[in-house]
C-alpha distance (Angstrom), angle and dihedral (degrees) to the residues before:
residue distance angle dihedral
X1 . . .
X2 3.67 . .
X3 3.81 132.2 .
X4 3.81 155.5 151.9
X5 3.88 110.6 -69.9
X6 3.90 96.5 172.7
X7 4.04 135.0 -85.0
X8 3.67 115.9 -93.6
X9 4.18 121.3 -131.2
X10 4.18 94.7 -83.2
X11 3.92 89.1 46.2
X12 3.14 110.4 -100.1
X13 3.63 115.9 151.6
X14 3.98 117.0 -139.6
X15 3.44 133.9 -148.2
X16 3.93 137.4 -142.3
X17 3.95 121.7 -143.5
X18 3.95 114.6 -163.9
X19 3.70 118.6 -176.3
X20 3.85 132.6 171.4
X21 3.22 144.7 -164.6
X22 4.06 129.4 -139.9
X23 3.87 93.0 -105.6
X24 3.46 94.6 58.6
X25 3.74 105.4 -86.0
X26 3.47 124.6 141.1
X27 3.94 137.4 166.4
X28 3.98 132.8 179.3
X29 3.75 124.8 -151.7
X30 3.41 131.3 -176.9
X31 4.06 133.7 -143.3
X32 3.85 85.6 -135.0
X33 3.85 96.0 93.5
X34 3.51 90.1 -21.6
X35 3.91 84.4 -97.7
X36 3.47 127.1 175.0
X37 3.81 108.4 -130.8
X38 3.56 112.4 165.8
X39 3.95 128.3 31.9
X40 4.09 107.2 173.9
X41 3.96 113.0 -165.1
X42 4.08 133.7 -175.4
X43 3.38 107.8 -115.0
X44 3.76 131.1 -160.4
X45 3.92 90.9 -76.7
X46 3.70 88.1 37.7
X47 3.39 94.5 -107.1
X48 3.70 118.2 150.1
X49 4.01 104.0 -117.5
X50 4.13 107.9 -168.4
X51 3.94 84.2 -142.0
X52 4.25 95.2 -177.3
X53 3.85 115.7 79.0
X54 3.99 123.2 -129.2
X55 3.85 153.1 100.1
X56 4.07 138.1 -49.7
X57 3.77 96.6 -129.1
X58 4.11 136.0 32.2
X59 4.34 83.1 -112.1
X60 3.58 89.9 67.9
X61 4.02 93.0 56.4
X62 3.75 90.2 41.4
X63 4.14 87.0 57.6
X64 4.26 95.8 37.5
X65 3.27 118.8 90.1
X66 3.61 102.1 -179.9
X67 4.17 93.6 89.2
X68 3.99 99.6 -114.6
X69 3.90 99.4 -179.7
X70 3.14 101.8 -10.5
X71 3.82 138.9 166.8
X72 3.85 108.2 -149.8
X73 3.51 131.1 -170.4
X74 2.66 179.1 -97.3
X75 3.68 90.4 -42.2
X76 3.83 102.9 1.5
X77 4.21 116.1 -158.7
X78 3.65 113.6 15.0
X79 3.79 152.3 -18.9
X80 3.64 117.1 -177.5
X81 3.48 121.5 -118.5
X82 3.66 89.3 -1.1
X83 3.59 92.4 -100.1
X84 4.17 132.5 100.3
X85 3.95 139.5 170.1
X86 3.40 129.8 -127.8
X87 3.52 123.7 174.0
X88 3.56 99.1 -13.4
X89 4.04 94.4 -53.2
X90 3.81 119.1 101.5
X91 3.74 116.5 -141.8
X92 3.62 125.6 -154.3
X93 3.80 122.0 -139.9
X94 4.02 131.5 -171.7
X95 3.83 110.5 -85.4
X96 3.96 105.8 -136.1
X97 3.83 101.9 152.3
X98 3.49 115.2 55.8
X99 3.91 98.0 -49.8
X100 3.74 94.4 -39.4
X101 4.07 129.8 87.1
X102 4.00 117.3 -97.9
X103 4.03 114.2 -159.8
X104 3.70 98.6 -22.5
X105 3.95 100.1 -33.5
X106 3.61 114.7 -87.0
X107 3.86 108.5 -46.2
X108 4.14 86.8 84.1
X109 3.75 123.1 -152.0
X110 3.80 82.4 -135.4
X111 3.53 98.4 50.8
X112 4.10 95.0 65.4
X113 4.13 135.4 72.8
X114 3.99 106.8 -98.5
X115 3.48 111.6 -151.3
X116 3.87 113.3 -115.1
X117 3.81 110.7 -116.8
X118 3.66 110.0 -179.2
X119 3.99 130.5 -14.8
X120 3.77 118.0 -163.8
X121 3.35 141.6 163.8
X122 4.13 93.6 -79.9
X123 3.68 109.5 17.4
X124 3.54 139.4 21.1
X125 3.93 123.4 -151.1
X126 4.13 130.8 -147.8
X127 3.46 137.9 -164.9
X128 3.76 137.0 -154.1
X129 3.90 125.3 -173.2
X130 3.95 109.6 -143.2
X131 3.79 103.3 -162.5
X132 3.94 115.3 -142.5
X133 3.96 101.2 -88.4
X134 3.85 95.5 30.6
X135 3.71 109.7 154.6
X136 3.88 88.0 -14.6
X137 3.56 98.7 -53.3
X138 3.56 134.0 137.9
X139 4.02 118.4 -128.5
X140 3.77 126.7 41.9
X141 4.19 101.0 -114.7
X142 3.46 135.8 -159.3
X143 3.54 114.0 -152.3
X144 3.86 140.2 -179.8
X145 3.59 140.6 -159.6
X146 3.73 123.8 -158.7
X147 4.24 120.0 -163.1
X148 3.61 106.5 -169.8
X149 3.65 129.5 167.0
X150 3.97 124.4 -159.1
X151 3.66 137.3 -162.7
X152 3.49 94.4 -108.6
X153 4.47 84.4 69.4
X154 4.18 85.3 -109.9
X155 3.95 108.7 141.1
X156 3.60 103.6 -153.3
X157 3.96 123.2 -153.2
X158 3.93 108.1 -168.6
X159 3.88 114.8 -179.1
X160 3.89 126.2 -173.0
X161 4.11 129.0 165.1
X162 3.80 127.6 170.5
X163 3.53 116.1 -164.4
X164 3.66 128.2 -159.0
X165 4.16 92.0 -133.1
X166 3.53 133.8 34.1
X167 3.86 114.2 -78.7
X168 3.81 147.5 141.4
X169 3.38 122.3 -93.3
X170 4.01 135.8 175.8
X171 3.87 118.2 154.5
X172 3.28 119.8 -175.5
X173 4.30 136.6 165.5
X174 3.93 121.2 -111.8
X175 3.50 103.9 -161.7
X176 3.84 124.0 142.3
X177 3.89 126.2 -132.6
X178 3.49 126.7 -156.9
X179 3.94 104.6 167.8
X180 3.66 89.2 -164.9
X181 3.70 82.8 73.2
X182 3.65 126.8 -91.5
X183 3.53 102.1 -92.3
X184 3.94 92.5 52.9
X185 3.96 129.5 97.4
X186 3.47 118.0 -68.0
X187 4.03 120.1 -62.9
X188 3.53 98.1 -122.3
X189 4.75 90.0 114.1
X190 4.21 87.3 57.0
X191 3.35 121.5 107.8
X192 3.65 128.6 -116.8
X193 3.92 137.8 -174.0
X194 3.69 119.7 177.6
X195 4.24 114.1 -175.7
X196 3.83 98.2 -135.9
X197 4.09 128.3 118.5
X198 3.44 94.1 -155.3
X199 3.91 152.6 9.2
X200 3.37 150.0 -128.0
X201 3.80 111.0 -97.8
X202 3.85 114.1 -146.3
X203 3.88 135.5 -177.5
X204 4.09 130.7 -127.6
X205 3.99 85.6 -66.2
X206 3.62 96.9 50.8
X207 3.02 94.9 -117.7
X208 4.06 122.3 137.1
X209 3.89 122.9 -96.3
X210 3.08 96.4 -163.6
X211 3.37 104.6 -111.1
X212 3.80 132.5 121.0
X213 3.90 116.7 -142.9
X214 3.39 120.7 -169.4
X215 3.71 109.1 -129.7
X216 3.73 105.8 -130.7
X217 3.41 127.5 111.2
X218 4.26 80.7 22.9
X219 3.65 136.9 100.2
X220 3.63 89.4 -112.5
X221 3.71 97.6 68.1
X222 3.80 111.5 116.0
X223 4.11 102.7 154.0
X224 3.96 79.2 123.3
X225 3.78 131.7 43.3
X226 3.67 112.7 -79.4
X227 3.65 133.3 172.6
X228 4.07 104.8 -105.7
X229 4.11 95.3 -130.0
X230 3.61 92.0 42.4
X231 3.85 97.3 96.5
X232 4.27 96.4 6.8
X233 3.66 81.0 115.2
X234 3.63 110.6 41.6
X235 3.87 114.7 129.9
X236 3.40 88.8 -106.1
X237 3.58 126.5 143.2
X238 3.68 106.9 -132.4
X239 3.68 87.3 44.3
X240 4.07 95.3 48.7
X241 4.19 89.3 48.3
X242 4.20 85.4 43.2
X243 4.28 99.3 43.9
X244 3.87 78.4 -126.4
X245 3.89 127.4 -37.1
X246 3.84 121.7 1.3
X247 3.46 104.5 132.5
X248 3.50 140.4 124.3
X249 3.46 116.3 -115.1
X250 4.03 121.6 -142.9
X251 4.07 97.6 -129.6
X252 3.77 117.4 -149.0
X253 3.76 125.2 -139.0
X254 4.31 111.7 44.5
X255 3.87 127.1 -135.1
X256 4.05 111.2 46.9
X257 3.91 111.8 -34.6
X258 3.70 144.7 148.1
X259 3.91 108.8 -74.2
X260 3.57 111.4 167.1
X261 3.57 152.3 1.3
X262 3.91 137.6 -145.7
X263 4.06 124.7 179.5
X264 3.68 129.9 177.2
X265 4.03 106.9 -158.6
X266 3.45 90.0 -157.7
X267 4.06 96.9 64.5
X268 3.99 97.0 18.9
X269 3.57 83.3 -126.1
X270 4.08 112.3 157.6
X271 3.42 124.3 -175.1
X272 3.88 128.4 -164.0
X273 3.58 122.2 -156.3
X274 3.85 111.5 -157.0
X275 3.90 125.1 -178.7
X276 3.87 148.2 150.6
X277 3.88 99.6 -145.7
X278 3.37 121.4 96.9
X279 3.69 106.9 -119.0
X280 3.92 150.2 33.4
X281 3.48 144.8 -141.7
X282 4.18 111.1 -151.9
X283 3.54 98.0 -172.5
X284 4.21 118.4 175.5
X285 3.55 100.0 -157.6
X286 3.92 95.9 -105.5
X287 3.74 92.8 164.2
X288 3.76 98.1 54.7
X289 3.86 106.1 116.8
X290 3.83 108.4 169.7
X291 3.85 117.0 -32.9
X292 3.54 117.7 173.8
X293 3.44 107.4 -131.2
X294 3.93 149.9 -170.3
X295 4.22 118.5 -34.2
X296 4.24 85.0 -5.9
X297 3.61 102.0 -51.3
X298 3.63 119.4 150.3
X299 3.69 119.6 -138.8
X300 3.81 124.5 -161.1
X301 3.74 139.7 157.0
X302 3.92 113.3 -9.4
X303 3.79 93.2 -18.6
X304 3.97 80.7 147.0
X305 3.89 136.5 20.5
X306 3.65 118.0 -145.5
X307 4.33 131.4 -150.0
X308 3.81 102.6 -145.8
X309 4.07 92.1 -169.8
X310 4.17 98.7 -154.1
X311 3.95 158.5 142.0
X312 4.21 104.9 -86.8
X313 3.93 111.5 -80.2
X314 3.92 111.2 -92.9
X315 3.69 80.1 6.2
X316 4.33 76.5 153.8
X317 3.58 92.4 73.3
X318 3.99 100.7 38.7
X319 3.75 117.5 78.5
X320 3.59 95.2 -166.1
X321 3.93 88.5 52.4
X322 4.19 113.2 91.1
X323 3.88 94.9 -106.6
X324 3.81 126.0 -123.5
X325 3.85 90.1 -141.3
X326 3.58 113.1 138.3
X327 4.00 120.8 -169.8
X328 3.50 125.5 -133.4
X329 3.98 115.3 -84.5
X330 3.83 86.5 17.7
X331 3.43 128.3 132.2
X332 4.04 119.2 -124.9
X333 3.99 100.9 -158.0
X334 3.48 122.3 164.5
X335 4.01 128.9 153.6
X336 4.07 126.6 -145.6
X337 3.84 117.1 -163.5
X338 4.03 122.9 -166.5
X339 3.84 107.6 -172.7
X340 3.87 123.3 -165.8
X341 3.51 120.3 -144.4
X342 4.57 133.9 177.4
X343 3.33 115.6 -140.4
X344 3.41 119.5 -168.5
């Protein structure tokens, strides 16, 4: 089902995609940042809970600047000192975060009209040309993002780009979950379980170190369930630079695997977070002051938690870090799953 989903200030005239499944799923994305806006799940009543925060109309993403369902590239999180090399040429980015670039710089991904692909019964595709010099990076790129939604309540995100030079590239979605549904109090009393040994340290910036620290012993260990604000406000230092958790977590396992886990006990919502890259940002929404949201609701401080699936931050300037380089010619393909689950 397609229909009107508002015109933004130079015009442009958006478009909202529903599509559902036979058990009662259903998700809408829109061709204005190819953003996911709505993702409706059964919950233990049955109930449809919308469980992905956001706005009623394609004006309210253009004016947020907190990310809700958004794709970001073409670097999402952060490059320090919004500057890299590649093949002995230094390319300069827009510095947005403190002197260093944030999700491409300030010319978002999720701020323009995609152009609609294909729409089917199941999935609906986008595309976005990336001229050569777009937000300071090398290559012109033609990338894709596929929404599809299966029987077995799994929301698929696949992403794939070529680019006619070499360039970095690491797309990732932003949306925020609250499985008590999005118009609830904040998510802090779910449940989450990420499969990682270790993290990504990072400094004041947020920007990596480096280093690799395994998370036992530390508030940042979630191998097992654990209530999300049990340890948000440890004296911790990670968690003192980050105003809780914005990290990127080291994921174990490679190729496409179970990741992480979130429950809310009071819809028997599950969610499963499958991926094949080798890192993840769990972010709790720490900088969420008061947006107004879908059908009225107000959201404010970690109100939803988001799993930005991803190459390490500055990954560009860390040889130890798997490295978003892509060559020219060469496919960047990469598939994010988000499966729903009822427990009882």
């Amino acid at each position: 089902m397609v229909s009107g989903f508002g015109i933004t200030s130079k015009g442009e005239k958006a478009k909202l995609y529903s599509i559902k499944n036979g058990k009662g799923m259903e998700i809408a994305v829109t061709d204005y940042g190819a953003t996911l806006v709505k993702v409706f799940v059964p919950d233990k009543e049955n109930v449809l809970q919308d469980v992905v925060l956001g706005y009623d109309s394609a004006e309210g993403y253009e004016k947020g600047d907190v990310y809700f369902g958004a794709s970001v590239g073409r670097v999402a999180n952060r490059i320090g000192g919004a500057s890299f090399e590649l093949n002995g040429k230094t390319y300069k980015l827009t510095a947005n975060a403190d002197g260093n670039s944030l999700h491409g710089g300030c010319d978002f991904y999720n701020k323009r009209m995609w152009k609609t692909v294909k729409a089917e019964d199941r999935s609906i595709t986008f595309s976005l040309c990336s001229p050569d010099g777009d937000q300071g990076y090398p290559g012109k790129a033609d990338i894709f993002i596929t929404y599809e939604l299966t029987e077995d309540n799994e929301l698929k995100i696949h992403y794939h780009a070529v680019s006619d030079a070499d360039t970095i590239m690491n797309l990732t979605n932003h949306s925020y979950f609250n499985l008590s549904g999005h118009a609830s109090k904040t998510a802090l009393d779910q449940e989450v379980m990420i499969a990682a040994d270790a993290y990504t340290r990072a400094d004041a910036e947020s920007i990596p170190t480096g280093e690799l620290v395994p998370v036992d012993g530390t508030p940042m260990d979630f191998r097992e369930y654990k209530v999300i604000g049990q340890e948000i406000e440890a004296d911790y230092e990670d968690l003192v630079l980050g105003k809780g958790y914005d990290h990127n977590w080291v994921l174990n396992g490679n190729g496409m695997r179970p990741v992480a886990r979130m429950r809310s006990k009071e819809t028997g919502i599950m969610m499963e977070v499958m991926t094949d890259l080798p890192g993840m940002q769990f972010y709790t929404g720490n900088f969420i002051i008061s947006e107004a949201g879908k059908e009225g609701a107000e959201y404010k401080k970690r109100h939803g938690v988001c799993f930005e699936t991803q190459y390490f931050p500055d990954a560009i300037h860390k040889e130890h870090f798997e490295g978003p380089v892509v060559k020219a010619g060469e496919a960047y393909d990469t598939t994010t799953v988000y499966k729903f689950l009822v427990e009882e």
